[in-house]
C-alpha positions as CSV (number, residue, x, y, z in Angstrom):
1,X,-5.3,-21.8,48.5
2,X,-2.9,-21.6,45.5
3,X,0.7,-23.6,45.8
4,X,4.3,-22.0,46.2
5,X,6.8,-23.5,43.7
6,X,10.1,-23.8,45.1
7,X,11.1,-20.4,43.1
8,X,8.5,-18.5,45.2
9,X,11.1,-17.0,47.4
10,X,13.2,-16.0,44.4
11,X,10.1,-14.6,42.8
12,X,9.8,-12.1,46.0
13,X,13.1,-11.3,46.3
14,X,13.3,-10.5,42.7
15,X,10.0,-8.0,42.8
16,X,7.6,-10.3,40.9
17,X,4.8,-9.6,41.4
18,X,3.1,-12.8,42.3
19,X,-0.9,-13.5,40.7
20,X,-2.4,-17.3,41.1
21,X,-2.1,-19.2,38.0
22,X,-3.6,-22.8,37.4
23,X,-3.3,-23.3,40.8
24,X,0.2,-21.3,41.7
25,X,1.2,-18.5,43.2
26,X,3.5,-17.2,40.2
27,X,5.6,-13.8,38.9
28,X,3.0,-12.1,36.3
29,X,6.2,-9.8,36.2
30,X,9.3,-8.5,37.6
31,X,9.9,-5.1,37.9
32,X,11.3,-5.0,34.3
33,X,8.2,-5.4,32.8
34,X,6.9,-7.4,30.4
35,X,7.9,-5.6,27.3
36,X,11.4,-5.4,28.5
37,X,11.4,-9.0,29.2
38,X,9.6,-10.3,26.0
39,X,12.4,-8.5,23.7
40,X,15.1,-9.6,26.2
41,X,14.0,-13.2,25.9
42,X,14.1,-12.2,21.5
43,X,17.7,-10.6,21.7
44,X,19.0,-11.8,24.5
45,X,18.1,-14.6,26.7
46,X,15.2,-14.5,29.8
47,X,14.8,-17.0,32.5
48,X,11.0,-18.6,33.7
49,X,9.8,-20.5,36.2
50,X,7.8,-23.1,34.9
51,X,7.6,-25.5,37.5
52,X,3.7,-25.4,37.9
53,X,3.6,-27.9,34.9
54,X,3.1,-31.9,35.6
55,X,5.3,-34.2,35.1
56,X,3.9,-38.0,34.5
57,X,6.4,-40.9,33.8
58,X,5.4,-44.3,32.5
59,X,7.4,-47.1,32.7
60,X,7.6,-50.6,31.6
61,X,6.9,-53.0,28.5
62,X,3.9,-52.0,27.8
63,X,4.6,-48.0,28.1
64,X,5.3,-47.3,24.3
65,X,1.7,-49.0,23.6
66,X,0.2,-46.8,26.1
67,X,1.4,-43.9,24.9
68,X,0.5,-44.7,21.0
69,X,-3.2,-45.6,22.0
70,X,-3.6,-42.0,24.5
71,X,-2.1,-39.8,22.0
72,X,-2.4,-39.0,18.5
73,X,0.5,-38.3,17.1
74,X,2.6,-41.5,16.8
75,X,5.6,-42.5,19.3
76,X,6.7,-45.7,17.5
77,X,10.0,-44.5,15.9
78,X,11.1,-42.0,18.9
79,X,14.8,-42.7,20.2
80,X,16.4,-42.6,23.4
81,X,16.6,-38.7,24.2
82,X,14.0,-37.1,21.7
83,X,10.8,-35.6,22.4
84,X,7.5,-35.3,20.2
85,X,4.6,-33.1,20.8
86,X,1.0,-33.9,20.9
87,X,-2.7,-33.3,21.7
88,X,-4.3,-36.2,24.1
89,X,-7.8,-36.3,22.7
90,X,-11.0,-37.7,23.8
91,X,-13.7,-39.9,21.7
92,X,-15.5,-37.2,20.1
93,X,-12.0,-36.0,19.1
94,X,-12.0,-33.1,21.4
95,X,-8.8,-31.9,22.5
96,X,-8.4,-32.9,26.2
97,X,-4.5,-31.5,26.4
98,X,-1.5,-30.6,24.2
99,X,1.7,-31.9,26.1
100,X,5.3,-33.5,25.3
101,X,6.8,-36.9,25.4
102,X,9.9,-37.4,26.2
103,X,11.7,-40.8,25.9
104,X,14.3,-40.9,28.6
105,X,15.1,-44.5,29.3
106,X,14.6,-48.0,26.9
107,X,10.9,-48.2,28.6
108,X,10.6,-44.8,30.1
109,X,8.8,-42.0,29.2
110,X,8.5,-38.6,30.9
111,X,5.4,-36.8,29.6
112,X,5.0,-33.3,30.6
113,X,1.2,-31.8,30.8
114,X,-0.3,-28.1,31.2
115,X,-0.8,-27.0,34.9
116,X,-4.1,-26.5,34.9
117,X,-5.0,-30.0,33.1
118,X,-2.7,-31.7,35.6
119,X,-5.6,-34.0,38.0
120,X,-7.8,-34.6,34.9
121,X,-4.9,-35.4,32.6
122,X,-3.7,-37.8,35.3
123,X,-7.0,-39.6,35.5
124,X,-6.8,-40.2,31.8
125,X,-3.5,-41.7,31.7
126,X,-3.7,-43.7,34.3
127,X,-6.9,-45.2,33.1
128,X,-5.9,-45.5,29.6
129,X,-2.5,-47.3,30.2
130,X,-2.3,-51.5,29.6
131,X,-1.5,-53.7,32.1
132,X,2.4,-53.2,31.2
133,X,2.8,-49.9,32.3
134,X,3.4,-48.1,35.3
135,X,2.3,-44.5,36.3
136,X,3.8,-42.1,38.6
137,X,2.5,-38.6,39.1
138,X,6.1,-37.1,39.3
139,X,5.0,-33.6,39.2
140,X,5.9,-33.2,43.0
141,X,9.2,-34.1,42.3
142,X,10.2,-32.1,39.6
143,X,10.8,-28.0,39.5
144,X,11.3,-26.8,36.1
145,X,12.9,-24.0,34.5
146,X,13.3,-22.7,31.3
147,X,16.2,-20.7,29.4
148,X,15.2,-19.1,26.4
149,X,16.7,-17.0,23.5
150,X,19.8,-16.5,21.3
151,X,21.9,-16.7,24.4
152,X,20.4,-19.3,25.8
153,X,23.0,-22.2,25.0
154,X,26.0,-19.8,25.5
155,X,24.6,-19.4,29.2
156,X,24.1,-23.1,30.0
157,X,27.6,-24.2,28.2
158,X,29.3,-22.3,30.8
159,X,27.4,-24.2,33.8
160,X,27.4,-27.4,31.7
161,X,29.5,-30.0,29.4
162,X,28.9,-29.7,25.5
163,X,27.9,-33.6,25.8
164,X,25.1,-32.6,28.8
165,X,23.5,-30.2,26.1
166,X,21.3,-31.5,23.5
167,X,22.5,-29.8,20.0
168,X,18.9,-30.2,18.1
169,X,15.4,-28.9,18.9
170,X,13.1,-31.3,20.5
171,X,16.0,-33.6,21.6
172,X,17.1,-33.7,25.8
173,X,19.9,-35.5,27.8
174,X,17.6,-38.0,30.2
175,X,21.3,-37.9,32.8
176,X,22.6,-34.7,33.0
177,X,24.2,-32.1,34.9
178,X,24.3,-28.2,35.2
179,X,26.3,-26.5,37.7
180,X,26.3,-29.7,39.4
181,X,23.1,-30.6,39.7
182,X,21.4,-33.4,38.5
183,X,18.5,-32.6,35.3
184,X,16.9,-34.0,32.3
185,X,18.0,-31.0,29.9
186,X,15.8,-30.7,27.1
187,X,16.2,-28.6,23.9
188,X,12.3,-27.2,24.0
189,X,10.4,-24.3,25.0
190,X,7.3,-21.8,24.4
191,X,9.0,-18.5,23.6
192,X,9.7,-19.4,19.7
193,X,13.1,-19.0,20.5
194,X,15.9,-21.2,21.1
195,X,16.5,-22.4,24.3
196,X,16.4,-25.5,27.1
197,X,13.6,-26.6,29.5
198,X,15.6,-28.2,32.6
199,X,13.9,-30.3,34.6
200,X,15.7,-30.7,38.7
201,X,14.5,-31.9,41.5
202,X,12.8,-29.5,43.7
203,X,15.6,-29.0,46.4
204,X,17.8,-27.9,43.9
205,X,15.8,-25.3,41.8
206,X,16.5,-22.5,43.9
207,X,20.1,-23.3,43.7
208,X,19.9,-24.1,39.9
209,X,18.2,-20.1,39.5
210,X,20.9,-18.3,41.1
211,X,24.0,-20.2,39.1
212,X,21.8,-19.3,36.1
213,X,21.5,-15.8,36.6
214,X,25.0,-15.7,37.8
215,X,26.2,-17.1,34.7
216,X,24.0,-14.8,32.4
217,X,25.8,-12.1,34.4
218,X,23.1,-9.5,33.5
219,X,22.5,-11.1,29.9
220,X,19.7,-13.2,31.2
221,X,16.8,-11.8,33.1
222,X,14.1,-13.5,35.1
223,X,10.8,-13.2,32.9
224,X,7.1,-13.8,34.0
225,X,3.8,-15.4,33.0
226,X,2.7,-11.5,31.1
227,X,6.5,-12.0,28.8
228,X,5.9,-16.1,28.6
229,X,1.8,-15.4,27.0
230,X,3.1,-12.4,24.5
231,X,6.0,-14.5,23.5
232,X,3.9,-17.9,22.7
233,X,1.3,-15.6,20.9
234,X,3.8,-13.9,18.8
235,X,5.1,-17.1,17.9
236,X,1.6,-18.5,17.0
237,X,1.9,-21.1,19.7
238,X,-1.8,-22.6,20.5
239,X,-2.7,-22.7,24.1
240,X,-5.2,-24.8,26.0
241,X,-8.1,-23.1,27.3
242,X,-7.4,-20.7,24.4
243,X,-6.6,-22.1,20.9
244,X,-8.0,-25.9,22.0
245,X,-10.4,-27.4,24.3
246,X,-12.1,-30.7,24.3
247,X,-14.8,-29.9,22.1
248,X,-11.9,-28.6,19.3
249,X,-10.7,-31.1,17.5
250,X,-6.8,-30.9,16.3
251,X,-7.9,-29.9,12.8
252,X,-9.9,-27.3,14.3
253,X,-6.9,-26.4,16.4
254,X,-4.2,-26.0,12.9
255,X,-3.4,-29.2,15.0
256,X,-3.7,-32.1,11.7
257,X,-0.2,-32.9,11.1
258,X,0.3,-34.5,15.2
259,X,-2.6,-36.6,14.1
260,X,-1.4,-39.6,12.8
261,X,-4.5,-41.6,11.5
262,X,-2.4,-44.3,9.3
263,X,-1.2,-45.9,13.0
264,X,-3.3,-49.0,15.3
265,X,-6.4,-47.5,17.3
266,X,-6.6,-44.7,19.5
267,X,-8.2,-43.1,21.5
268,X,-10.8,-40.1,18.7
269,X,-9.5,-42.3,15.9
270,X,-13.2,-43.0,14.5
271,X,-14.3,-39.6,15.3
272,X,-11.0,-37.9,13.9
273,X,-11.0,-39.8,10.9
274,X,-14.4,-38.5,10.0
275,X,-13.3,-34.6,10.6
276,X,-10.6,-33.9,8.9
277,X,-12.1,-31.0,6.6
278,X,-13.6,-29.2,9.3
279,X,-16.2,-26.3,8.7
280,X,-13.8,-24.2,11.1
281,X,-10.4,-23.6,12.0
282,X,-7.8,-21.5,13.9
283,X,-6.2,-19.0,11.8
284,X,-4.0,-15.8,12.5
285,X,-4.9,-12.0,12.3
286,X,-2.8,-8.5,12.1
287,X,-4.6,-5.7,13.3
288,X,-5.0,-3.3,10.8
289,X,-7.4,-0.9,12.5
290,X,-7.1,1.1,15.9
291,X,-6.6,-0.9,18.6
292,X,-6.0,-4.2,20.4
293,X,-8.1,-7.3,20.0
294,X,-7.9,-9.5,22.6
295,X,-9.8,-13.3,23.4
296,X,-13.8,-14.0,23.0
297,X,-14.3,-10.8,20.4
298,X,-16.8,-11.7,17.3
299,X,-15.2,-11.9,14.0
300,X,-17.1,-10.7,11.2
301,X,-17.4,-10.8,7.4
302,X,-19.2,-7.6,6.7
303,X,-22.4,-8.0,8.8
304,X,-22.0,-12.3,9.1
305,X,-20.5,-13.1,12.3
306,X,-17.9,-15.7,11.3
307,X,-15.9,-16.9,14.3
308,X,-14.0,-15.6,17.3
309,X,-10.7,-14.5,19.2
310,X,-9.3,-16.7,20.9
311,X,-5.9,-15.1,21.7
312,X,-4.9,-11.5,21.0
313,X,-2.8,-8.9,22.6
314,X,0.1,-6.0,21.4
315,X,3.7,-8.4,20.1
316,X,6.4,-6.2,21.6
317,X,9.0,-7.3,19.0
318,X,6.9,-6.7,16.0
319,X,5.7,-3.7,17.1
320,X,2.1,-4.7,16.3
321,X,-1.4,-6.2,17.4
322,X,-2.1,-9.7,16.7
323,X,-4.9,-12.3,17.7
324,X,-5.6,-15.7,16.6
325,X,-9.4,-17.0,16.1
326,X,-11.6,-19.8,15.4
327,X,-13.3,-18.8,12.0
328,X,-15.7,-20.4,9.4
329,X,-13.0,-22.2,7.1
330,X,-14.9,-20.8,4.1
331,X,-13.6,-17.4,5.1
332,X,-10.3,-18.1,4.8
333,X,-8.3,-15.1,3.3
334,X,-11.7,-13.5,2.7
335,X,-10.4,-9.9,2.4
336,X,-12.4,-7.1,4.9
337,X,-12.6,-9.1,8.1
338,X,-13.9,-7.3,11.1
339,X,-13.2,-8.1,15.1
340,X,-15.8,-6.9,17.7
341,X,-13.9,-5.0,20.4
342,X,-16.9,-3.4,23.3
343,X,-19.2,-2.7,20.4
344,X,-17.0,-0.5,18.2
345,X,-15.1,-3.0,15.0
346,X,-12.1,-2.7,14.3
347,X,-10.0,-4.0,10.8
348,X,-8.6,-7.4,10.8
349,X,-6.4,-8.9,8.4
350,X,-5.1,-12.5,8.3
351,X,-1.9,-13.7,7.7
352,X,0.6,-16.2,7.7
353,X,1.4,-18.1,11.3
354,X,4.0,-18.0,13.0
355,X,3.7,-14.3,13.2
356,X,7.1,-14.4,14.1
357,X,10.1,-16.9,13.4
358,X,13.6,-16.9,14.5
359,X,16.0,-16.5,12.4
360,X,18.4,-20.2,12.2
């Protein structure tokens, strides 16, 4: 049976309209609809619960060597209230999870994990961290909710102090307050779009969404999990399950640059340092034909079948369909590409990612 989050009352009393997701009972949509809550969430600001993601803190001496030797990217030079991004690989280099480190106390890091990767990603950490470190599956503790958009900070400024906000992307306030509540306020999100991820303890979330909405004052509308997917996609965001898996490797994933292979050993180090010209990678499509591609159609070259969706849908804000796909790498800006869509294909043409990028 899927879980509630502690929103799930909101959600009903708002008109979402509730699907399971990775495990939760969550708002697909409110009675809005996406497309109305995809260009609010461009223009003006949109409000998501997010508080089926896990939440995993590790603690002690030995926590900043834990964290170098699980992940790729490298931790070594992160300060006191910024966060990094990056994939959690296996041996073979397979992507087992694309998450965010947070560094919230001297020896305290609070690394937040996909929903649906939570248990296994868990098992991972636990067993990968030295003798100097100590785990805590936090995710029971935490709710999570996310402001995004150009309005975003104006919104939170009037529940919070200026010195409670972070002022630079990736960055968070580890002690902080909003509308009187306690939170770890973090300047991150999945929408391409500026905006805060706050992290409360679950008794307070409820409370935290209406003082939101209040202070938005009908400038900041809740948004569900049909608005959050077009939003990442339009942005070019990779998703797990979709854009990486453990049998993708980071390069394969447009994922190279978290991969820092000049630091100690970690874990896909050997096998990583062996891939990095892969024979395929992710790249981005506009679709130039009739119609909408979506996940798992064939991509061809003329008559070659060359790789395949793994993310497409209609971008509201561009007005246009997109999909991103795993292709051979020597078809790279090959002009004439073709997408499979129930037997009929339809014109493809890549482009440049992000497909969309807010303006600074």
């Amino acid at each position: 049976m899927e879980k509630k989050t502690p929103l799930y009352e909101k959600h009903l009393s708002a008109g979402g309209k509730l699907v399971p997701f990775a495990g939760y009972l969550l708002p697909i949509q409110y009675p809005t609809g996406v497309i109305r809550e995809h260009n609010a969430t461009r223009t003006g600001a949109g409000l998501f619960d997010v508080s089926h993601m896990g939440e995993i803190i590790l603690t002690g001496k030995g926590a900043l060597n834990s964290i170098n030797y699980l992940m790729t990217n490298d931790f070594s030079d992160m300060l006191i209230g910024k966060a990094r991004y990056s994939p959690m690989c296996n041996e073979n280099g397979g992507i087992e999870d694309d998450l965010i480190v947070y560094r919230t106390g001297e020896n305290e890091y609070l690394i937040v994990v996909n929903a649906s990767n939570r248990e296994k990603d868990a098992a991972i950490i636990s067993s990968g961290i030295n003798s100097e470190t100590t785990f805590e599956d936090a995710s029971e503790r935490f709710a999570q909710l996310a402001v995004q958009g150009p309005d975003a900070e104006r919104i939170v400024l009037q529940l919070a102090r200026p010195k409670d906000i972070p002022s630079k992307f990736y960055t968070c306030v580890p002690q902080s307050e909003i509308a009187g509540i306690k939170c770890i306020i973090s300047r991150t999100g999945y929408t391409g779009e500026d905006g805060f991820e706050l992290y409360c303890a679950v008794k307070d979330a409820a409370k935290l969404w209406d003082e939101l909405l209040k202070a938005g004052n009908g400038d900041l509308i809740p948004c569900g999990l049909g608005a959050r997917d077009t939003l990442r996609l339009e942005a070019s965001m990779p998703l797990y399950g979709h854009e990486m898996n453990d049998s993708l490797t980071p390069f394969e994933s447009g994922l190279g640059k978290y991969v820092r292979l000049d630091k100690p050993e970690f874990v896909g180090k050997r096998a990583l340092a062996s891939s990095t010209n892969p024979y395929r990678m992710r790249a981005g499509f506009k679709v130039t034909g009739k119609g909408i591609v979506r996940e798992h159609e064939k991509v061809f070259a003329g008559e070659k079948e060359i790789g395949i969706t793994t993310s497409g849908t209609f971008c509201p804000y561009l007005n246009g369909a997109y999909a991103m796909a795993i292709i051979n790498t020597e078809y790279f800006n090959y002009q004439g590409l073709l997408a499979e869509v129930r037997g009929r294909k339809i014109e493809i043409e890549q482009t440049d990612m992000p497909f969309y990028k807010r303006r600074k």
